[in-house]
C-alpha positions as CSV (number, residue, x, y, z in Angstrom):
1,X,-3.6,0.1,70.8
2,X,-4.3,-3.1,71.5
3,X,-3.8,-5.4,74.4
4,X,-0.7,-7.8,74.9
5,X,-3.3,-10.1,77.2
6,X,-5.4,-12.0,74.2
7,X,-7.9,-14.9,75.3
8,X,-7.3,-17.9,73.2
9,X,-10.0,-18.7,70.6
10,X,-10.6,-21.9,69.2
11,X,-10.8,-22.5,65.3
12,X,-12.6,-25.1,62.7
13,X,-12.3,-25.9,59.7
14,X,-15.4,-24.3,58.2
15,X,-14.3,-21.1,60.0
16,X,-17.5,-20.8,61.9
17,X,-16.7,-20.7,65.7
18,X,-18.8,-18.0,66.8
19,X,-22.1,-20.3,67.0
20,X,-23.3,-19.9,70.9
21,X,-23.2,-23.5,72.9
22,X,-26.2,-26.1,72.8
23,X,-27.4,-26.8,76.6
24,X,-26.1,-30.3,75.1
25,X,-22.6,-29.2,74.5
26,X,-22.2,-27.8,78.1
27,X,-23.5,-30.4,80.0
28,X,-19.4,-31.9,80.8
29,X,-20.2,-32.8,84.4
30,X,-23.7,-34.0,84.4
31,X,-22.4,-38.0,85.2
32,X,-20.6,-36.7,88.4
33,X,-23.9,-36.5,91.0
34,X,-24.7,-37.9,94.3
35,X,-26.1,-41.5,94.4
36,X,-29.7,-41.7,93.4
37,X,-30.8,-43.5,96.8
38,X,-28.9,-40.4,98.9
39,X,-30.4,-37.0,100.1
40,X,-28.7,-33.6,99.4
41,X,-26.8,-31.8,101.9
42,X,-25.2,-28.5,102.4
43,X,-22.3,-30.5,102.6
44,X,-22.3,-33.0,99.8
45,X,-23.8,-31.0,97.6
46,X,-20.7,-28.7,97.5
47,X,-18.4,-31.5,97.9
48,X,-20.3,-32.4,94.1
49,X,-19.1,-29.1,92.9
50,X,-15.9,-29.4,93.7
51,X,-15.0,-32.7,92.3
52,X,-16.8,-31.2,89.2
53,X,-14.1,-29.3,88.8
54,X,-11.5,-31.8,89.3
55,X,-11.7,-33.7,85.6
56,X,-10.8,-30.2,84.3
57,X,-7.7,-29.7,86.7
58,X,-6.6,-33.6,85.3
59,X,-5.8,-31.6,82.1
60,X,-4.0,-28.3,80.8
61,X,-5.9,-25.4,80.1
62,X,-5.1,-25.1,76.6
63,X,-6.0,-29.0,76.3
64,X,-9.1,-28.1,77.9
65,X,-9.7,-25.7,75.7
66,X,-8.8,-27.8,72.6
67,X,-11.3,-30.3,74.2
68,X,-14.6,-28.1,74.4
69,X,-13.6,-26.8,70.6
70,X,-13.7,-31.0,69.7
71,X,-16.8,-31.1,71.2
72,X,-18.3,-28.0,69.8
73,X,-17.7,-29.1,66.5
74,X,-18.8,-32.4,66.1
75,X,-21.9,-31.3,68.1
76,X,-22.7,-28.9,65.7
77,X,-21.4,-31.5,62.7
78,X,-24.1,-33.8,63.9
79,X,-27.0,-31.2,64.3
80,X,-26.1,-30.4,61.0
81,X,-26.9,-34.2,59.6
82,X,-30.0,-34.0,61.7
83,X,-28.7,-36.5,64.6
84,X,-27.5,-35.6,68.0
85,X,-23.5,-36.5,69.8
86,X,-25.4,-37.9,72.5
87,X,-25.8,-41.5,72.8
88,X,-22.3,-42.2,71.4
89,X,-22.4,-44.2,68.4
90,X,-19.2,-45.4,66.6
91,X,-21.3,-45.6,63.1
92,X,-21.2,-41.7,63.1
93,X,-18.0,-41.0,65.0
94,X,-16.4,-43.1,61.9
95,X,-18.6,-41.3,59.4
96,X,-16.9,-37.9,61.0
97,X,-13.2,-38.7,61.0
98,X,-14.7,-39.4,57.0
99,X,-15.7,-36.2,56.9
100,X,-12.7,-34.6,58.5
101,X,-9.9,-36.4,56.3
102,X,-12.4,-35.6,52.9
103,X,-14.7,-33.3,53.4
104,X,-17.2,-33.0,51.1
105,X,-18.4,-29.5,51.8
106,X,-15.1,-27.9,51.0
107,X,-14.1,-27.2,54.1
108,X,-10.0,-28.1,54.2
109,X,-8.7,-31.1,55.0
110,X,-6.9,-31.9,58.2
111,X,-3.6,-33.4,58.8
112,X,-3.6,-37.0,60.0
113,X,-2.2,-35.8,64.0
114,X,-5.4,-33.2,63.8
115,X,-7.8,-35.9,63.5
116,X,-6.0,-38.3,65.8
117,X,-6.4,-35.4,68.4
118,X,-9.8,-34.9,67.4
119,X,-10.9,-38.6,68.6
120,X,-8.8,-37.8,72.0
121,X,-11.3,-35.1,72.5
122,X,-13.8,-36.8,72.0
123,X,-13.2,-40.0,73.8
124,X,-12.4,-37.7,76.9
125,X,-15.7,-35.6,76.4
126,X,-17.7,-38.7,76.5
127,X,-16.3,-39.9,79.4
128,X,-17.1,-37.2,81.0
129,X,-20.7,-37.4,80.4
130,X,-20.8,-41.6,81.7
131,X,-19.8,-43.0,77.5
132,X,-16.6,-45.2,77.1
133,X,-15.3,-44.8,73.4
134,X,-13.7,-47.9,72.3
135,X,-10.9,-46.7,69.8
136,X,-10.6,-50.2,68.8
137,X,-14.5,-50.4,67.7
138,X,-14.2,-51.5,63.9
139,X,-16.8,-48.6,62.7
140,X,-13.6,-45.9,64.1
141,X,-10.5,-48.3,63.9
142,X,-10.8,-49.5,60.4
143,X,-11.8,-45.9,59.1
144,X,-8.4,-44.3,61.1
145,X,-6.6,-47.4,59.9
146,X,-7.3,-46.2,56.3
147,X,-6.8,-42.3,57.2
148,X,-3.5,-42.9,58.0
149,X,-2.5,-45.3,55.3
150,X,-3.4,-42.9,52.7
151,X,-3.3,-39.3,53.8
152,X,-0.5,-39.8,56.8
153,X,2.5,-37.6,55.9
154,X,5.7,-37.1,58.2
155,X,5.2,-34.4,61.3
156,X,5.9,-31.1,59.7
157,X,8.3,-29.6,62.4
158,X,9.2,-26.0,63.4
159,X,12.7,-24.3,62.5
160,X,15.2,-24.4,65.7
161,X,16.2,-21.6,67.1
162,X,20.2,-22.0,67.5
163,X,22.9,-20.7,69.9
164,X,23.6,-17.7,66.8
165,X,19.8,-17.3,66.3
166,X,19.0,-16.5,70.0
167,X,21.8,-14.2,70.0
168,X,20.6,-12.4,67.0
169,X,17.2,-11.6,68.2
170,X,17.6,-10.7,71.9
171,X,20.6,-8.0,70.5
172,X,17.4,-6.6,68.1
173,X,15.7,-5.8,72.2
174,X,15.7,-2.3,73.4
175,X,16.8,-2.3,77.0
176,X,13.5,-0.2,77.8
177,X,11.1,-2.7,80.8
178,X,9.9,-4.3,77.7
179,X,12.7,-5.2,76.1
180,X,14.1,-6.1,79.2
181,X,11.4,-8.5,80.1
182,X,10.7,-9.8,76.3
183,X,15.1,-10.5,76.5
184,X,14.4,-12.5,80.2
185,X,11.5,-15.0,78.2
186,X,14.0,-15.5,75.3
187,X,16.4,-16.6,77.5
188,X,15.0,-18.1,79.7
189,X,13.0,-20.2,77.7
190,X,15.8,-21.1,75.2
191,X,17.9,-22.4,78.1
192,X,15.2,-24.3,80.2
193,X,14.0,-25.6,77.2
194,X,10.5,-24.7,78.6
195,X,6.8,-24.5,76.6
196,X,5.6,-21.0,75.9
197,X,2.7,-21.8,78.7
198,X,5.8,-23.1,81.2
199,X,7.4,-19.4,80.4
200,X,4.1,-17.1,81.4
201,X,2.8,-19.7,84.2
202,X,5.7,-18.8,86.1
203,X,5.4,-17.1,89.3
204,X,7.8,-15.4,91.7
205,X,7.4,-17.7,94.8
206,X,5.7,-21.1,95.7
207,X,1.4,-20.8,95.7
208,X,1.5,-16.9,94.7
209,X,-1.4,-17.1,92.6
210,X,-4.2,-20.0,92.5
211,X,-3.4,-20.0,88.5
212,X,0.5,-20.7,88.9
213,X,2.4,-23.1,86.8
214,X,5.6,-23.4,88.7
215,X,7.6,-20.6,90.8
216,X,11.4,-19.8,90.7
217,X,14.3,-19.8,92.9
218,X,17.1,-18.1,92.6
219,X,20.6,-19.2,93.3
220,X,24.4,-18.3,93.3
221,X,25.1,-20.9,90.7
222,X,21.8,-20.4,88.6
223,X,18.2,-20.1,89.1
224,X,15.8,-23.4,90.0
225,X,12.6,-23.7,88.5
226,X,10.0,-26.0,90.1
227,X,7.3,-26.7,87.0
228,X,3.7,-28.0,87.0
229,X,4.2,-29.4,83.4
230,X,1.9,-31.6,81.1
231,X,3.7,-34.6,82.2
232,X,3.6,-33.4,85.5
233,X,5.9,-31.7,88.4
234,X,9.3,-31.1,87.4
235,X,12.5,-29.3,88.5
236,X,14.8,-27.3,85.3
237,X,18.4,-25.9,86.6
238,X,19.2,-22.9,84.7
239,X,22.6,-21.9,85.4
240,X,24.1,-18.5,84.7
241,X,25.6,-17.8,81.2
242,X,29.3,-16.8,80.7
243,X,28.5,-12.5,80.4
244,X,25.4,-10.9,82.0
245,X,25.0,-9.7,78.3
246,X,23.7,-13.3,77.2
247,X,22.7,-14.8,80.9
248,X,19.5,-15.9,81.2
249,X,19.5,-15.7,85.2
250,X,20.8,-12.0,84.9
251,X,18.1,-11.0,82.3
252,X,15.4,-12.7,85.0
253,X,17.1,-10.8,88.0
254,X,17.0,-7.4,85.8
255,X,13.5,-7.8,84.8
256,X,12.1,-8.5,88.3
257,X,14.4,-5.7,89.6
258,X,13.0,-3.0,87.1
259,X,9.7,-3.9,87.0
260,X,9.2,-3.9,91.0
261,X,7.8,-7.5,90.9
262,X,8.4,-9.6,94.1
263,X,5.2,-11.1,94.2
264,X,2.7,-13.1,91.9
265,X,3.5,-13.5,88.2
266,X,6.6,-13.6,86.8
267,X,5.8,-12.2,83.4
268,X,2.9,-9.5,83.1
269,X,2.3,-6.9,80.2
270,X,3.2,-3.3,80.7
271,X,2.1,0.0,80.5
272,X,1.9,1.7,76.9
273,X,4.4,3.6,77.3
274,X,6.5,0.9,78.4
275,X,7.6,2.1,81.5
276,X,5.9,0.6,84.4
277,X,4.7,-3.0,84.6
278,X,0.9,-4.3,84.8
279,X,-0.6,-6.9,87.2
280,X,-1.9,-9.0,84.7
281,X,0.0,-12.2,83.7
282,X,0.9,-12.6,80.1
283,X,-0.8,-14.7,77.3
284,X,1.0,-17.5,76.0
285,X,0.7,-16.7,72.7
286,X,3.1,-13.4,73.3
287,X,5.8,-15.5,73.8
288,X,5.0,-16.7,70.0
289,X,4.5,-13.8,68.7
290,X,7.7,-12.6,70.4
291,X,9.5,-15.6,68.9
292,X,8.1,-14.5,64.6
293,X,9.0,-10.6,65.6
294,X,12.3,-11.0,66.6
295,X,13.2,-13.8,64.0
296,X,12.5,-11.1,61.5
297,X,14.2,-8.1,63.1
298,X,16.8,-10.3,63.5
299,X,16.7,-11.5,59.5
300,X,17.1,-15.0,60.3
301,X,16.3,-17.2,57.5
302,X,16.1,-13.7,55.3
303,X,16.6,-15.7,51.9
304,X,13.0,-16.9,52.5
305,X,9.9,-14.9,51.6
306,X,8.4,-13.5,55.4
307,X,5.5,-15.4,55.2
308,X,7.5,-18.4,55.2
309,X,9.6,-17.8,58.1
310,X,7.0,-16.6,60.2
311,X,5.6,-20.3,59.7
312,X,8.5,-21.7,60.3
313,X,9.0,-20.3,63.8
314,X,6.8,-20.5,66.6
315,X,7.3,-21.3,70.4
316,X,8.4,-25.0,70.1
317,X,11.2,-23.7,68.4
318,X,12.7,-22.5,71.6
319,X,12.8,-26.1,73.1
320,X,14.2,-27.6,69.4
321,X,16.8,-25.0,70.1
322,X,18.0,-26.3,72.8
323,X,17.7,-30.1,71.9
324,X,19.7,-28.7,68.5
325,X,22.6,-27.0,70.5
326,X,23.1,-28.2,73.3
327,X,26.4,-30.4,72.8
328,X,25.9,-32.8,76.0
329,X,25.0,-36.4,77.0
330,X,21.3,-36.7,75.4
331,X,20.0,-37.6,78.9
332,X,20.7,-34.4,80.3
333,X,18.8,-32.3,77.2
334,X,15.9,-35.6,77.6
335,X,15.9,-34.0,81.6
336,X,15.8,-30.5,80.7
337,X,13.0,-30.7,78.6
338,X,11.0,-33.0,80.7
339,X,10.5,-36.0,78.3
340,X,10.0,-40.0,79.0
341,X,11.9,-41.0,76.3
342,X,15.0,-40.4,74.4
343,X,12.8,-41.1,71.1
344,X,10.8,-38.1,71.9
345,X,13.7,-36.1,72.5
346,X,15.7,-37.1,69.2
347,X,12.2,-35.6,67.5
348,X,13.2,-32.1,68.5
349,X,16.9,-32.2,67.5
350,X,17.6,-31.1,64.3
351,X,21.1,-30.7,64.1
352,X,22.9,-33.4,65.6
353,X,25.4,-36.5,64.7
354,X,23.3,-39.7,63.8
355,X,25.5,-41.9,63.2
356,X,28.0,-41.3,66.0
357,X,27.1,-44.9,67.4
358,X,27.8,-47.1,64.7
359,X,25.7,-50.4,65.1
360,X,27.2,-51.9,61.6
361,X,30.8,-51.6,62.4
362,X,30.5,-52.7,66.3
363,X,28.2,-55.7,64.3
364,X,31.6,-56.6,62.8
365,X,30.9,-55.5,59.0
């Protein structure tokens, strides 16, 4: 049987991503060194090490991750062509967002947002190795200009899961430890409105493990979660539901109390047979493979063929849920979710009233 802990693997286009790393791909840290005209030292030289490891901490682990798979493949695109990543040249970092928008090698084409996330990771790469890539350099800005005048489509977005939906797939749960923790990230994550990574990152207290994302408290009105989010720290009130039944706070509480956990992780795999809980902290993607399972069980969006559905569901649907449902001031769904902008929230609602502010009748027509 296999394990619910799966590493995360990166893929590419051309489906090759099992190539071992060029020395020249791993070298991420080599501009971070002590002064030429200063000796060594015990000291320093650890003090090197450590801030080594600090560009990586200035990022997410799954951006991180997304990173090194940038640079792997345009490291291997360029070996390919018989040139080398390394100087940077804009001429060839344009002739690769070509390449990546029409590829002539029959590899598939990427979305518009894939390759505009493909020059992030680069630029951040090359800074890390002492480059500055200027996105405005005509050789990359006139070639994305052009990418996204003629291939640029609207964002295709995942399905919401709404208030009926939620309630749907956590009644298809068996109250067994695993259901009983699989009901708790449901829950929990539809009401905080959290990221699948927020959900496993979780721990039970403050500094519990040296991997932690965030720890909770729990409270007589609701539980407090303290986050260490992409856009930084952040606090999410979860208050307690109106019957245990459908309370995310009570589905937490039961899941801690059954599974003996009052220390470290917050969500960890279990046994095979279910019925005693591991040490190891879950995967992220369990909490999307959680979300597909129980849309199905659940027959949500059953006039659709499966194959559709499961592509319409995946952990972002979750916080679109909540942005969807939640029948409140905006700015306290634009809280929840942890986002700078009202704009950004309106992206994930997709049921709500647009045109309860009227801007032509207040202008008088």
């Amino acid at each position: 049987m296999p394990s619910e802990i799966e590493k995360s693997t990166p893929a590419f286009p051309d489906g090759k991503n099992d190539e071992p790393l060029d020395e020249r791909d791993q070298e991420s840290s080599v501009s971070i060194a002590l002064p030429s005209h200063v000796a060594g030292s015990g000291t320093l030289d650890r003090l090197v090490d450590t801030a080594r490891d600090y560009p990586k901490a200035s990022t997410a682990e799954n951006t991180n991750k997304a990173y090194a798979a940038d640079w792997k493949h345009f490291a291997r695109w360029c070996r390919m062509r018989g040139t080398d990543p390394l100087p940077l040249s804009p001429e060839m970092i344009g002739l690769y967002l070509t390449d990546l928008a029409a590829p002539a090698s029959g590899a598939p084409t990427l979305s518009v947002s894939t390759i505009d996330r493909r020059l992030s990771g680069l630029a951040w790469n090359y800074a890390q190795r002492g480059f500055s890539l200027d996105r405005r350099n005509r050789h990359i800005a006139t070639v994305l200009a052009g990418i996204k005048r003629k291939h640029a489509r609207p964002p295709a977005q995942k399905a919401a899961v709404m208030a009926e939906d939620i309630l749907a797939m956590v009644a298809t749960l068996p109250y067994d430890l695993r259901g009983l923790r699989d009901r708790a990230i449901l829950l929990l994550g539809y009401s905080g409105g959290l990221r699948r990574s927020e959900i496993v990152s979780l721990d039970v207290h403050k500094d519990d493990t040296p991997d932690s994302g965030g720890w909770i408290e729990s409270l007589e009105k609701g539980a407090l979660l303290t986050l260490n989010a992409k856009t930084g720290w952040r606090e999410v009130e979860i208050g307690r539901g109106s019957k245990d039944q459908t309370c995310p706070v009570h589905a937490l509480e039961q899941w801690l109390h059954f599974a003996k956990i009052d220390f470290g992780p917050v969500f960890v795999g279990t046994s095979r047979d279910g019925k005693r809980a591991l040490d190891e902290r879950l995967n992220d993607k369990h909490v999307a493979r959680l979300i597909k399972r129980t849309v199905l069980d659940a027959g949500i969006r059953a006039e659709l063929p499966e194959k559709e559905r499961l592509a319409l569901f995946s952990g972002h649907s979750l916080r679109a849920g909540l942005a969807s449902s939640a029948e409140v001031d905006e700015r306290y769904v634009q809280k929840q979710l942890g986002h700078a902008s009202a704009e950004m929230t309106r992206r994930y609602q997709r049921r709500r009233d647009r045109f309860r502010v009227n801007l032509t009748k207040a202008a008088g027509l």
